[in-house]
Structure formats: C-alpha cells, structure tokens
PyMOL Python script that loads the backbone (N, CA, C, O; Angstrom):
from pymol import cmd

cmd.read_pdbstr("""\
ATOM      1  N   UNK A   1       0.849  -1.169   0.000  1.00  0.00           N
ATOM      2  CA  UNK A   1       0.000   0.000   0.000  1.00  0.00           C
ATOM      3  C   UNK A   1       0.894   1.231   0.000  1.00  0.00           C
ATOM      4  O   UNK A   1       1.884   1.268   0.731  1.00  0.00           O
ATOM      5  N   UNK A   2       0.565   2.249  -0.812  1.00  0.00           N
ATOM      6  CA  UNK A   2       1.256   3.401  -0.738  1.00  0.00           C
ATOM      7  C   UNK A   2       0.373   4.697  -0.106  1.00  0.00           C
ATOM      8  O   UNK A   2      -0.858   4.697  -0.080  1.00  0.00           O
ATOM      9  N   UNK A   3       1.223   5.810   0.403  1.00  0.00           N
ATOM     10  CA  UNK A   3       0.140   6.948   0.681  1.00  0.00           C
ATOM     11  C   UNK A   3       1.692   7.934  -0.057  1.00  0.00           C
ATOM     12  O   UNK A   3       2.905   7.869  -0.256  1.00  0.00           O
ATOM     13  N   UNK A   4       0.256   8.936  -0.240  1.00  0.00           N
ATOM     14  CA  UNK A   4       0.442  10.138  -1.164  1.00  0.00           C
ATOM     15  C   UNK A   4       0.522  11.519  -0.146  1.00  0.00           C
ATOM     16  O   UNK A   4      -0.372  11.834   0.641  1.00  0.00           O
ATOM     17  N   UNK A   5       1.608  12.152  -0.318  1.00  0.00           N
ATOM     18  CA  UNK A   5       1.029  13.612   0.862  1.00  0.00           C
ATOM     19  C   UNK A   5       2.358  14.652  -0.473  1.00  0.00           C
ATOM     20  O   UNK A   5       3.187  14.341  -1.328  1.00  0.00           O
ATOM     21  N   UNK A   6       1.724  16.067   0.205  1.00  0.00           N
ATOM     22  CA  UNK A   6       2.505  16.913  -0.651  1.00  0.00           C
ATOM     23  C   UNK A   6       3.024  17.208   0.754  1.00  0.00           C
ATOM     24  O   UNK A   6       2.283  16.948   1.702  1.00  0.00           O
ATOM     25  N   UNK A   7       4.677  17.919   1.049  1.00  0.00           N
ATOM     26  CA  UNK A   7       5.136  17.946   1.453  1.00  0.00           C
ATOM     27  C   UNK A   7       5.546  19.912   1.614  1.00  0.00           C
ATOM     28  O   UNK A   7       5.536  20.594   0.589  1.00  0.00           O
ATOM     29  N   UNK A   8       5.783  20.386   2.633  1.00  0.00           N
ATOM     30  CA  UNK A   8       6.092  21.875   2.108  1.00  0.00           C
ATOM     31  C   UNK A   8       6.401  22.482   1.267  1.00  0.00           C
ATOM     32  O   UNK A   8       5.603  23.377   0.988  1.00  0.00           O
ATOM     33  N   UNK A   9       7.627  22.390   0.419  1.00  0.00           N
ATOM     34  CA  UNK A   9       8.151  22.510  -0.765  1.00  0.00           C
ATOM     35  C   UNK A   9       7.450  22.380  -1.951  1.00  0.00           C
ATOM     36  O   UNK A   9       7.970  22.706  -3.017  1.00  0.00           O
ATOM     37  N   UNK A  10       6.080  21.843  -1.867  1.00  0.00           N
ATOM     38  CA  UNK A  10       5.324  21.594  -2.580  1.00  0.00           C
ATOM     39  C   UNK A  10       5.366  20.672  -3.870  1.00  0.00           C
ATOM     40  O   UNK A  10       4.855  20.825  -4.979  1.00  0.00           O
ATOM     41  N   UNK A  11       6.270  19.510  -3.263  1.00  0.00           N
ATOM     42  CA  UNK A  11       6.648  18.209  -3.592  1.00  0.00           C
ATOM     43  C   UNK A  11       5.658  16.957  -3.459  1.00  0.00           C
ATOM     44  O   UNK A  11       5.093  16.678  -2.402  1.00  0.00           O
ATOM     45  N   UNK A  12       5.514  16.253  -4.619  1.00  0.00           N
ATOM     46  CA  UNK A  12       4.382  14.953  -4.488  1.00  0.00           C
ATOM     47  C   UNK A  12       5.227  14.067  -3.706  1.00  0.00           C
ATOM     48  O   UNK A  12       6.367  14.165  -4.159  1.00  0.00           O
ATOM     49  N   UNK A  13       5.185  13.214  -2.701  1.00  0.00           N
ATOM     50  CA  UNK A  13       6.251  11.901  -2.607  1.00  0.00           C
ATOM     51  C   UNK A  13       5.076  11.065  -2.473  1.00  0.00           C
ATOM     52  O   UNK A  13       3.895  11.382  -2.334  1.00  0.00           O
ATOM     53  N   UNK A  14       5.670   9.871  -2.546  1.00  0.00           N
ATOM     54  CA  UNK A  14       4.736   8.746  -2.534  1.00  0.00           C
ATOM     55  C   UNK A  14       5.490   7.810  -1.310  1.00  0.00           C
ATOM     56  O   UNK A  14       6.637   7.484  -1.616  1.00  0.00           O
ATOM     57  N   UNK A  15       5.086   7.396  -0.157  1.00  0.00           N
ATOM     58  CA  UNK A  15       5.784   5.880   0.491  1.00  0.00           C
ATOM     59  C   UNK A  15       5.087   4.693   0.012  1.00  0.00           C
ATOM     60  O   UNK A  15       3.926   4.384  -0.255  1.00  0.00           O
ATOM     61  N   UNK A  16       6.114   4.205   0.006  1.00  0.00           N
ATOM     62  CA  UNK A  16       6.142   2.435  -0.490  1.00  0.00           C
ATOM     63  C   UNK A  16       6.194   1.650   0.391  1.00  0.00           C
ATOM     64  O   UNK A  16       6.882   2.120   1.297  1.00  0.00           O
ATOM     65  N   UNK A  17       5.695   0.338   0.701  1.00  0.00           N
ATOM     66  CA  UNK A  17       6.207  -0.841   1.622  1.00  0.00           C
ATOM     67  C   UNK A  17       7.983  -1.061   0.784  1.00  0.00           C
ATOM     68  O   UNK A  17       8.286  -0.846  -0.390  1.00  0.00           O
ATOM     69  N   UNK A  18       8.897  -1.572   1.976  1.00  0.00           N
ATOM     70  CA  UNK A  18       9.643  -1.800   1.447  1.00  0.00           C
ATOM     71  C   UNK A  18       9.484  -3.700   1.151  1.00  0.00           C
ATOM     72  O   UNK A  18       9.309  -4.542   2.032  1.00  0.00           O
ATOM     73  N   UNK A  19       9.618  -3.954  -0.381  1.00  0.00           N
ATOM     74  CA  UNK A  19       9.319  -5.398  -0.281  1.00  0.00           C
ATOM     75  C   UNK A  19       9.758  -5.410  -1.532  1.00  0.00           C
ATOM     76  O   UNK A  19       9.651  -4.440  -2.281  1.00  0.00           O
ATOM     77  N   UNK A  20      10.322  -6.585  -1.873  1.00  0.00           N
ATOM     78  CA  UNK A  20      10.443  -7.333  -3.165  1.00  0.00           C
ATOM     79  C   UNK A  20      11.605  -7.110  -3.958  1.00  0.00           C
ATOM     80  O   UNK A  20      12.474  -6.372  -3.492  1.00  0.00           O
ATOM     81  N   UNK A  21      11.736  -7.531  -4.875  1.00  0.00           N
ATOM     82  CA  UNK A  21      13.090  -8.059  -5.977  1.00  0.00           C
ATOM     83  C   UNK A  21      12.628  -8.146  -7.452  1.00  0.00           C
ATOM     84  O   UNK A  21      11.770  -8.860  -7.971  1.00  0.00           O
ATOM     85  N   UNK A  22      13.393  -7.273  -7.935  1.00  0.00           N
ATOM     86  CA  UNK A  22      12.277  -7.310  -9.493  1.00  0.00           C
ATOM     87  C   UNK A  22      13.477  -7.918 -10.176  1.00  0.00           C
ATOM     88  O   UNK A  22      13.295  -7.769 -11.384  1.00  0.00           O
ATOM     89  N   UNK A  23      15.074  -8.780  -9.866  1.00  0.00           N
ATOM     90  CA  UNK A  23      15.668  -9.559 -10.360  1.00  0.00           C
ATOM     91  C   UNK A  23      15.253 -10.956  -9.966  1.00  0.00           C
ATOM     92  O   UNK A  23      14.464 -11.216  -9.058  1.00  0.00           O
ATOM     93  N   UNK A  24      15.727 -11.630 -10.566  1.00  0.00           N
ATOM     94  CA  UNK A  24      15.085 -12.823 -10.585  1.00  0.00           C
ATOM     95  C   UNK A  24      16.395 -13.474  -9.246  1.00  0.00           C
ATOM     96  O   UNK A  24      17.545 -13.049  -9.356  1.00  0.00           O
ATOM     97  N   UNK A  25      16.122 -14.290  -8.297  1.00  0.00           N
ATOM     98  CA  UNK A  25      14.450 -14.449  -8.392  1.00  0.00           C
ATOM     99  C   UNK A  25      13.515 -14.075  -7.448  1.00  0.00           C
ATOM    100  O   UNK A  25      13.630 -14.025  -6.223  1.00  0.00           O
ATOM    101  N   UNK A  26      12.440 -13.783  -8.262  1.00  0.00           N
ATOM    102  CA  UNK A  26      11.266 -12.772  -7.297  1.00  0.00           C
ATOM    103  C   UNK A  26      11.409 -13.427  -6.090  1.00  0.00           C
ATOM    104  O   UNK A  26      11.338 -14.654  -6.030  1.00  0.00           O
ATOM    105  N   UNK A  27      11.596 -12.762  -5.165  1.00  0.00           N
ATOM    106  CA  UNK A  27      11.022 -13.578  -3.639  1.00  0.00           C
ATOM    107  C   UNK A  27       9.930 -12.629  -3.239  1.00  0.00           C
ATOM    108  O   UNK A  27       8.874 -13.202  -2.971  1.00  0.00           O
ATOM    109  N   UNK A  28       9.917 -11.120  -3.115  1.00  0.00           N
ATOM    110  CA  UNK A  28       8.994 -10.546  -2.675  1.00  0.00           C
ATOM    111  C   UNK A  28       8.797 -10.399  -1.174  1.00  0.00           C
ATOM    112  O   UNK A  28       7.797 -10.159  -0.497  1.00  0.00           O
ATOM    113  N   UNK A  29      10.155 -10.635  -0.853  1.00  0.00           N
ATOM    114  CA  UNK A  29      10.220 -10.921   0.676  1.00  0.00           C
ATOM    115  C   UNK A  29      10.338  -9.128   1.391  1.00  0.00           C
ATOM    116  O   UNK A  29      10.958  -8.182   0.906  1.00  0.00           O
ATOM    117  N   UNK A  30       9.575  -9.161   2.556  1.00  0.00           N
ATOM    118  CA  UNK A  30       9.649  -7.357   2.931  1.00  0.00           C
ATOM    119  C   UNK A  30      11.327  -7.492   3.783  1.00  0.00           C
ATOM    120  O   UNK A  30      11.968  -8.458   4.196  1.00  0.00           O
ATOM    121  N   UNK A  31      11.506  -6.436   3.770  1.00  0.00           N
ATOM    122  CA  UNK A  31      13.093  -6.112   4.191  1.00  0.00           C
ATOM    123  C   UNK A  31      12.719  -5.370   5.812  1.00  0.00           C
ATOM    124  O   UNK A  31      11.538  -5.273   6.144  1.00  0.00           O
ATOM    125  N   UNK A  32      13.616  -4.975   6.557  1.00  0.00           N
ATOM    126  CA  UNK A  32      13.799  -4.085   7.607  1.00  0.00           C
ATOM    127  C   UNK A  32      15.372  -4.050   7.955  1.00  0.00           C
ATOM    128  O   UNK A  32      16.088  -4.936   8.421  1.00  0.00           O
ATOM    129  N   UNK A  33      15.682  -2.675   7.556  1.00  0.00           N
ATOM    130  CA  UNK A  33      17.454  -2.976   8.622  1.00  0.00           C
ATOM    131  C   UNK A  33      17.122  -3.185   9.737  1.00  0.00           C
ATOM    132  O   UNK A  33      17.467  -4.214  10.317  1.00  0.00           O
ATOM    133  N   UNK A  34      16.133  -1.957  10.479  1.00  0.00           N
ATOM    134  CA  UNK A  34      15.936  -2.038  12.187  1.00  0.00           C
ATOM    135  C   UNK A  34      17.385  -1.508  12.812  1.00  0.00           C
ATOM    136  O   UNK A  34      17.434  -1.353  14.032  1.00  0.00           O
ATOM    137  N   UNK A  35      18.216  -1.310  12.247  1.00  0.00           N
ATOM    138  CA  UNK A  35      19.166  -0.714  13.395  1.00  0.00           C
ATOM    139  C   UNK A  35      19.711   0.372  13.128  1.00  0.00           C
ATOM    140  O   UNK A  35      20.699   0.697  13.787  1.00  0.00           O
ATOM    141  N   UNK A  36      19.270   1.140  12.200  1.00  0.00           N
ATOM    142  CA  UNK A  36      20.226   2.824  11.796  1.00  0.00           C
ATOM    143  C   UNK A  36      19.191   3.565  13.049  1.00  0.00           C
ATOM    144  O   UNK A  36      18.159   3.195  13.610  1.00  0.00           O
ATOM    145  N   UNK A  37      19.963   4.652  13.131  1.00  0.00           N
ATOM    146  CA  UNK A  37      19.405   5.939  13.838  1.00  0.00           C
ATOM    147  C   UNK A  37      18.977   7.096  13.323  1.00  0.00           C
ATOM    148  O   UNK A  37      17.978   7.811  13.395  1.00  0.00           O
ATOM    149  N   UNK A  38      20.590   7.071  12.484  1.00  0.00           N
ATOM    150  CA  UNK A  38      20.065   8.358  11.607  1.00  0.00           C
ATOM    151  C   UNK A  38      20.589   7.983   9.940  1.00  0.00           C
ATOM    152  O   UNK A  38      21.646   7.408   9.680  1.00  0.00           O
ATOM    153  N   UNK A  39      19.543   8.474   8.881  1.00  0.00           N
ATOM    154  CA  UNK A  39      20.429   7.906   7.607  1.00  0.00           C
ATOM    155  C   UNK A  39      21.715   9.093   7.088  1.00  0.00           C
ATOM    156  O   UNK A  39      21.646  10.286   7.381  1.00  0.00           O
ATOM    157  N   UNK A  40      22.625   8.607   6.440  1.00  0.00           N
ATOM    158  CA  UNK A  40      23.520   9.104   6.053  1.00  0.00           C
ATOM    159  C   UNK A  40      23.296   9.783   4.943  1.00  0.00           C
ATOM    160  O   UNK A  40      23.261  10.989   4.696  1.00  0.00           O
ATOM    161  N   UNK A  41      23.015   7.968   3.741  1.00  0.00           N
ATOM    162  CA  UNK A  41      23.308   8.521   2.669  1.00  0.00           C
ATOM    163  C   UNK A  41      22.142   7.075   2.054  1.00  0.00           C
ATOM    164  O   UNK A  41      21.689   6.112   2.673  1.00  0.00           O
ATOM    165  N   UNK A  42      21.998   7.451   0.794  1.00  0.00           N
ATOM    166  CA  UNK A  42      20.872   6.007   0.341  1.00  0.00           C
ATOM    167  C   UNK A  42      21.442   6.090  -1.206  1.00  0.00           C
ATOM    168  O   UNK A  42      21.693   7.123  -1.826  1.00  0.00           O
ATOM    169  N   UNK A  43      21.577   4.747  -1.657  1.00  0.00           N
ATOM    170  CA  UNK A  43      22.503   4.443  -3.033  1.00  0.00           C
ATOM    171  C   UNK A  43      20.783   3.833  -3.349  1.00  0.00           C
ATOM    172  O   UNK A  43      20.000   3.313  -2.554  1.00  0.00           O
ATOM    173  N   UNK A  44      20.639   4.100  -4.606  1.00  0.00           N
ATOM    174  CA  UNK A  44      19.373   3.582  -5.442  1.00  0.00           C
ATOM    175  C   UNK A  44      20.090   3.123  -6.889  1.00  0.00           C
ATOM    176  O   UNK A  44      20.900   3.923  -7.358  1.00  0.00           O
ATOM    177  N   UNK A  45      19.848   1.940  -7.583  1.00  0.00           N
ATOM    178  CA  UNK A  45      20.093   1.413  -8.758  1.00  0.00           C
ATOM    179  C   UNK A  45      18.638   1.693  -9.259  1.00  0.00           C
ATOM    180  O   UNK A  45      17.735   1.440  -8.463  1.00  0.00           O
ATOM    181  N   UNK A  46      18.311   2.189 -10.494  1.00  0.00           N
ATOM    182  CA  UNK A  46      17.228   2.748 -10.657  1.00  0.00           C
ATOM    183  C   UNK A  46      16.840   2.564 -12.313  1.00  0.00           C
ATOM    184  O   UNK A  46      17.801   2.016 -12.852  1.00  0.00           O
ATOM    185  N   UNK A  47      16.150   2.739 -12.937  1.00  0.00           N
ATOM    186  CA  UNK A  47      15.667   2.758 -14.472  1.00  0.00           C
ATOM    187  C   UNK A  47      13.875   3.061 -14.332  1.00  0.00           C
ATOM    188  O   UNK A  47      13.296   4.019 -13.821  1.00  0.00           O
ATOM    189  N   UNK A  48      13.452   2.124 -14.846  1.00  0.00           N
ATOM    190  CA  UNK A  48      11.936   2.621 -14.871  1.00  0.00           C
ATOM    191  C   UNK A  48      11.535   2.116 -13.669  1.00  0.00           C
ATOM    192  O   UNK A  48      10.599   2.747 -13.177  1.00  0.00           O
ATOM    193  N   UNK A  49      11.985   1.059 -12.945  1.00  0.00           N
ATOM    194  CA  UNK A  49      11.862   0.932 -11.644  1.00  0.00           C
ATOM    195  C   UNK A  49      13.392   0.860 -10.341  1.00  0.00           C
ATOM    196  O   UNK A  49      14.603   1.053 -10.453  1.00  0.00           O
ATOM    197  N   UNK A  50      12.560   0.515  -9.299  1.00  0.00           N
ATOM    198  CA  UNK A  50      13.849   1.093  -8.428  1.00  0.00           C
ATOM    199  C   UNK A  50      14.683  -0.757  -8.368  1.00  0.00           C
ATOM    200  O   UNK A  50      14.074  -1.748  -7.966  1.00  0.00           O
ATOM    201  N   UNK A  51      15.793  -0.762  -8.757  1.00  0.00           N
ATOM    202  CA  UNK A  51      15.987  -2.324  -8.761  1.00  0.00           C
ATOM    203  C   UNK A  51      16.692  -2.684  -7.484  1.00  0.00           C
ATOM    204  O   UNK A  51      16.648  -3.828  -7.032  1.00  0.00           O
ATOM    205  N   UNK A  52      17.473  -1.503  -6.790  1.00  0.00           N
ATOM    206  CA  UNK A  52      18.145  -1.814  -5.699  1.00  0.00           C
ATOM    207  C   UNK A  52      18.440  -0.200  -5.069  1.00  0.00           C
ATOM    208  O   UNK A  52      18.539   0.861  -5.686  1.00  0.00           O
ATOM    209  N   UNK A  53      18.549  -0.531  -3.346  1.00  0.00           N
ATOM    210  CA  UNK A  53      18.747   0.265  -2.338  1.00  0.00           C
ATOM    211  C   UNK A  53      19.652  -0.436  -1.286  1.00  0.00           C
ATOM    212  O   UNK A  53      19.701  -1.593  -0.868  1.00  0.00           O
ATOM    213  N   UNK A  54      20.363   0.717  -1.010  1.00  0.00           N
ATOM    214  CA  UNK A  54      21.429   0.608   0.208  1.00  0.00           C
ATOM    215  C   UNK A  54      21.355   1.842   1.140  1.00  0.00           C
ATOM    216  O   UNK A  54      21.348   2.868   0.460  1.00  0.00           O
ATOM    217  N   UNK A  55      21.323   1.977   1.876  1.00  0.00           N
ATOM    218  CA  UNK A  55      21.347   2.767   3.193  1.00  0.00           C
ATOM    219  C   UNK A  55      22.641   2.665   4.025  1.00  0.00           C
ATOM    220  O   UNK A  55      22.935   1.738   4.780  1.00  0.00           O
ATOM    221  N   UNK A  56      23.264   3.615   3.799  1.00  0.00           N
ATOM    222  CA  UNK A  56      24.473   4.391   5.102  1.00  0.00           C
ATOM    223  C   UNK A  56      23.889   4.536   6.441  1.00  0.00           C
ATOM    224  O   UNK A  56      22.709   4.626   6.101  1.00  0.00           O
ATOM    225  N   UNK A  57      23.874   4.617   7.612  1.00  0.00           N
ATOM    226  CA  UNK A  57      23.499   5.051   8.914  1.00  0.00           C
ATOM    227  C   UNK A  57      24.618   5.257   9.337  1.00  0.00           C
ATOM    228  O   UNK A  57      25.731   4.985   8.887  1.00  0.00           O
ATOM    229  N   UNK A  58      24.041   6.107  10.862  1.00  0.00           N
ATOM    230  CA  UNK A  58      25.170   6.118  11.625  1.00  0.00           C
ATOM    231  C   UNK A  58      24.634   5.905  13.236  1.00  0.00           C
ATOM    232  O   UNK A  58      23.447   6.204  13.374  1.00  0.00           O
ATOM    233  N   UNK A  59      25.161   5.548  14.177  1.00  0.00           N
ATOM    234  CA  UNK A  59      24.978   4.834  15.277  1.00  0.00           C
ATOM    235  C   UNK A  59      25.941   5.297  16.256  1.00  0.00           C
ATOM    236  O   UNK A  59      27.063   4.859  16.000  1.00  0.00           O
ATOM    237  N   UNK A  60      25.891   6.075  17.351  1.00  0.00           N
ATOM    238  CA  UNK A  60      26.687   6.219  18.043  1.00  0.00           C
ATOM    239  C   UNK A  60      28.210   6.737  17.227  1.00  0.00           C
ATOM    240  O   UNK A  60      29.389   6.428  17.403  1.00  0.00           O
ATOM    241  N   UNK A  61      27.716   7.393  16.556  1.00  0.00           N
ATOM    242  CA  UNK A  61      29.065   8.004  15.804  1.00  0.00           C
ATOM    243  C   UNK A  61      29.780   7.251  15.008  1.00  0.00           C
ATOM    244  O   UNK A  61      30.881   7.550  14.546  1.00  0.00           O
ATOM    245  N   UNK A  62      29.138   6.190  14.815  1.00  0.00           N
ATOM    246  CA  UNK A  62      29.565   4.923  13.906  1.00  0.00           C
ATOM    247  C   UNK A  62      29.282   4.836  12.597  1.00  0.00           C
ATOM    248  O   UNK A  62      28.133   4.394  12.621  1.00  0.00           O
ATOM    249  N   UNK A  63      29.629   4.993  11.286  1.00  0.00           N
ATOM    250  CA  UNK A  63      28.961   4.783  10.261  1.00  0.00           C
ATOM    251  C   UNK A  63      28.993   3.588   9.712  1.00  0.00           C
ATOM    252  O   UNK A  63      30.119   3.092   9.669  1.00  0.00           O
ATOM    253  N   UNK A  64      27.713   2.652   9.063  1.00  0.00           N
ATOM    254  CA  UNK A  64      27.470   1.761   9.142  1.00  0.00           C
ATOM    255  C   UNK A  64      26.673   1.728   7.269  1.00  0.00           C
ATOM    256  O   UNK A  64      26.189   2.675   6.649  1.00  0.00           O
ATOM    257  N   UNK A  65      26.789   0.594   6.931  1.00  0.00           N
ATOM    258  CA  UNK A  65      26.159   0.341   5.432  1.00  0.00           C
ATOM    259  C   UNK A  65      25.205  -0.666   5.968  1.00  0.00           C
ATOM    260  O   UNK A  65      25.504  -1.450   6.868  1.00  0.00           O
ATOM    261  N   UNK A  66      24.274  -0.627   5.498  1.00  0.00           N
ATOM    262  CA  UNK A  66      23.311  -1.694   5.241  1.00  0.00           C
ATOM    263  C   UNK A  66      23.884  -2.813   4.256  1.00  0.00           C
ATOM    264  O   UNK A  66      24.969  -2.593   3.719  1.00  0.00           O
ATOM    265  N   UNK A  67      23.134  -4.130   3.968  1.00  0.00           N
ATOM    266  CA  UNK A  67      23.068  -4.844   2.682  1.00  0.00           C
ATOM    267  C   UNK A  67      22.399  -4.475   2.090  1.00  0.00           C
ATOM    268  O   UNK A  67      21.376  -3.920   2.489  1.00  0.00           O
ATOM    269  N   UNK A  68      22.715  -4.639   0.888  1.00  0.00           N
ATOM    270  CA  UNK A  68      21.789  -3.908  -0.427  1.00  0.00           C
ATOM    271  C   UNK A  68      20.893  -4.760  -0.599  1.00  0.00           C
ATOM    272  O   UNK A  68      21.072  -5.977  -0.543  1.00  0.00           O
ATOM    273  N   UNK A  69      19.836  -4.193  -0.829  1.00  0.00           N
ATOM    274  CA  UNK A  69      18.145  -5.280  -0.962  1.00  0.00           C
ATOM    275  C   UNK A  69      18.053  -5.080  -2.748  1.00  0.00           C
ATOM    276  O   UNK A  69      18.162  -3.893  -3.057  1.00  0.00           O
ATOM    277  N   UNK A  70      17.925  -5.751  -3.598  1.00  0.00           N
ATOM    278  CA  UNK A  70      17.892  -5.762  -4.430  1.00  0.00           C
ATOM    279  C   UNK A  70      19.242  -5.970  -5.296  1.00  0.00           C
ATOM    280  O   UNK A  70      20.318  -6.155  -4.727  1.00  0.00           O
ATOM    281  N   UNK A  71      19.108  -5.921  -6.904  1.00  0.00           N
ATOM    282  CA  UNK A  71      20.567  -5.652  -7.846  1.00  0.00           C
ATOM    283  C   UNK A  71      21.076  -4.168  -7.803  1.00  0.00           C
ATOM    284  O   UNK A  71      20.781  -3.256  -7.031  1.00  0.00           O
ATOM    285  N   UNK A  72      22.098  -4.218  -9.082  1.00  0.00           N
ATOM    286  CA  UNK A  72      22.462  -2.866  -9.600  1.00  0.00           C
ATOM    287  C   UNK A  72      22.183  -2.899 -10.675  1.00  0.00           C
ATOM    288  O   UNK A  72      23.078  -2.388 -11.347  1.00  0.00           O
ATOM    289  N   UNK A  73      21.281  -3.283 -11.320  1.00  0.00           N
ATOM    290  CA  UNK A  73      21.035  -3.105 -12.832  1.00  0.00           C
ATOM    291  C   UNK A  73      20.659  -1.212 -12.795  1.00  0.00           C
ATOM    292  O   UNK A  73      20.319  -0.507 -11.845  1.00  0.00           O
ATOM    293  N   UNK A  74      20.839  -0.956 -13.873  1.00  0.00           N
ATOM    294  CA  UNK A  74      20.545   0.563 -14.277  1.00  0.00           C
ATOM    295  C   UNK A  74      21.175   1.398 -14.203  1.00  0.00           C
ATOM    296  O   UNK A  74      22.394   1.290 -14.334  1.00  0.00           O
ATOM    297  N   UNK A  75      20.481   2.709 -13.931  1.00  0.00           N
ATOM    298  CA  UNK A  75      21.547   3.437 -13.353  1.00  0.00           C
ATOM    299  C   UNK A  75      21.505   3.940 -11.359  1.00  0.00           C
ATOM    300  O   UNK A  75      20.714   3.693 -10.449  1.00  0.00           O
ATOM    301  N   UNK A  76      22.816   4.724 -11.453  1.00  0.00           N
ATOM    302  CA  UNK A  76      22.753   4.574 -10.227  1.00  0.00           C
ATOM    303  C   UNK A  76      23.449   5.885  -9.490  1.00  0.00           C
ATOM    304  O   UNK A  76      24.525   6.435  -9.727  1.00  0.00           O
ATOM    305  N   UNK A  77      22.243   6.231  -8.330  1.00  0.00           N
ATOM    306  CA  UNK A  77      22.386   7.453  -7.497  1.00  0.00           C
ATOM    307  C   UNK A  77      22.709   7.788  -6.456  1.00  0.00           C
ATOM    308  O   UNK A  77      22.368   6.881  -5.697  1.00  0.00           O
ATOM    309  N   UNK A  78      23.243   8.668  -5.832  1.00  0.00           N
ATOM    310  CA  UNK A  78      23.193   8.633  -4.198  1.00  0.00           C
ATOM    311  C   UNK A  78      22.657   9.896  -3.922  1.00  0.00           C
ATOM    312  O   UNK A  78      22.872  10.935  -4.545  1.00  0.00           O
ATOM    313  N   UNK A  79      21.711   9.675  -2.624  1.00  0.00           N
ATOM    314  CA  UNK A  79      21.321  10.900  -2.344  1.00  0.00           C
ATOM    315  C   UNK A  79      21.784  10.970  -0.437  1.00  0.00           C
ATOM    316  O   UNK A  79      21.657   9.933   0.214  1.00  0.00           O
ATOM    317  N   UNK A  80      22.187  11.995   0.111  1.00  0.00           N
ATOM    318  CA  UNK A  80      23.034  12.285   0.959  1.00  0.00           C
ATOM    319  C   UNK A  80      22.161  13.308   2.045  1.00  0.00           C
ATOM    320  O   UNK A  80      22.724  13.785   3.030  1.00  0.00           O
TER     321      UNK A  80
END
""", "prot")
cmd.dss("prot")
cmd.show_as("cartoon", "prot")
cmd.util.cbc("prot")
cmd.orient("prot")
C-alpha cells in the first residue's frame, strides 16, 4: 500500500512498503534494517523501476552500510 502527501516545498512523494526483488528471483520478501538511527546517505540502482537500495546510517558516531536489498542493474544514485 502506498500513501500520497505533498510535502512543504510543494513536492508529491509517494511511500512504499519496502518489499520485493524485481531480479530474478522474485522472492517478494519485505526487508527491515531495524538498526540505523540516523540515515547518512541512500545508493538507489534505478531505471523505470527502483531495482536496488542501500542505506548508510550512523549509530553512536559509527557509520554503518546496510546490505543492499535488491541488484544494480541501471543506473545509479546517491542521495546524501
């Protein structure tokens, strides 16, 4: 399920469940890190859909990577 809100900036975003694998093979399994505090930085492999995400945190002054849930097919961004 997704929800829709405009945001101050007067930006559409959409949230997503985080779930699934559009490389083969589908599992469709939902993800959770559960242990960042604060995010750093988020790497997206991307094209017409999002094929893979990684998340930076940091923890007690610790910086920390997630595992990447998905591939790298496409292209690919970081936003900070």
């Amino acid at each position: 399920m997704s929800k829709e809100s405009v945001a101050e900036d007067e930006e559409l975003y959409i949230k997503v469940n985080s779930k699934g694998n559009s490389e083969e093979p589908f599992d469709g399994k939902k993800w959770d890190d559960g242990s960042g505090v604060q995010v750093r930085q988020i790497c997206i492999w991307h094209g017409d859909l999002v094929y893979g995400i990684q998340v930076s945190y940091e923890r007690n002054g610790t910086t920390f990577l997630s595992p990447r849930h998905g591939g790298t097919k496409g292209d690919f961004e970081q936003v900070s």
